[in-house]
C-alpha positions as CSV (number, residue, x, y, z in Angstrom):
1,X,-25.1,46.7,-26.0
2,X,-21.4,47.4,-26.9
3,X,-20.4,48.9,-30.3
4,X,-17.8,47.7,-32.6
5,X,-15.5,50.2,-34.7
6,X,-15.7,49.2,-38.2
7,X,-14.3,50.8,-41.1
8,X,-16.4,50.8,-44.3
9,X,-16.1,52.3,-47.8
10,X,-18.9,54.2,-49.7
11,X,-19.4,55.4,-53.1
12,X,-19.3,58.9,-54.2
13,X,-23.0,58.9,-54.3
14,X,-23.6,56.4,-51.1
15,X,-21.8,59.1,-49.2
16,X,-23.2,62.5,-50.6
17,X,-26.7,60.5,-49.8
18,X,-25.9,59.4,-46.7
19,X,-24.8,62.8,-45.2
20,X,-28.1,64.4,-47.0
21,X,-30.2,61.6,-44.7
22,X,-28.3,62.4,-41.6
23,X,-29.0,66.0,-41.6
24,X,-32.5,65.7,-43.0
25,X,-33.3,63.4,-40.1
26,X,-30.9,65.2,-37.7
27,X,-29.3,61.3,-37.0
28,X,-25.6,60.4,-37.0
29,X,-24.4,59.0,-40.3
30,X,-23.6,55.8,-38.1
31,X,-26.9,55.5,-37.3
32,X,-28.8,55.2,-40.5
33,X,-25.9,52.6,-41.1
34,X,-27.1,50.4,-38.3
35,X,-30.5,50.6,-39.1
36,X,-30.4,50.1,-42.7
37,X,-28.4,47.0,-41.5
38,X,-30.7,46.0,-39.0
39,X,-33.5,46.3,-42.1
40,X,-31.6,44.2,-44.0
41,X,-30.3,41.4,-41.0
42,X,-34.1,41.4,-40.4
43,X,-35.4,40.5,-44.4
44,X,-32.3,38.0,-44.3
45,X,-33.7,36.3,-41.5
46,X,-37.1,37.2,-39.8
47,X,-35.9,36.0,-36.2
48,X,-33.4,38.1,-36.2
49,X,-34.6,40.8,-33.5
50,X,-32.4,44.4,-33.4
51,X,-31.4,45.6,-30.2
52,X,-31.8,49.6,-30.7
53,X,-29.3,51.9,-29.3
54,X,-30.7,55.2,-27.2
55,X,-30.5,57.6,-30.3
56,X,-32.4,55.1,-32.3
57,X,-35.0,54.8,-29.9
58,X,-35.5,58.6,-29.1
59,X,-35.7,59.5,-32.7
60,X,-39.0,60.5,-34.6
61,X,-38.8,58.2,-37.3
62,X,-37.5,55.0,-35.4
63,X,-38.4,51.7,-36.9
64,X,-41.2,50.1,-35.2
């Protein structure tokens, strides 16, 4: 599936917790984006079915 560039903006603390994730679980910040997006895309609407990108789907704690 293609990716989109999008720019977003964090807070302070977003960010500073964000990098902590991504080197604690060795993932790309950009990753722990999309899934926390897919998380919440899935809650908003249960049919809503996430199409997981290679490093998603090689990683130990992937989503089920």
């Amino acid at each position: 599936m293609a990716k989109k560039r999008k720019s977003i903006y964090f807070t302070q603390t977003q960010a500073a917790r964000l990098e902590q994730k991504s080197q604690q679980e060795n993932l790309s910040e950009a990753e722990i984006v999309r899934r926390a997006l897919d998380v919440y895309l899935a809650w908003d609407d249960p049919s809503y079915t996430p199409h997981p990108t290679p490093q998603t789907s090689n990683a130990h704690s992937s989503p089920p």
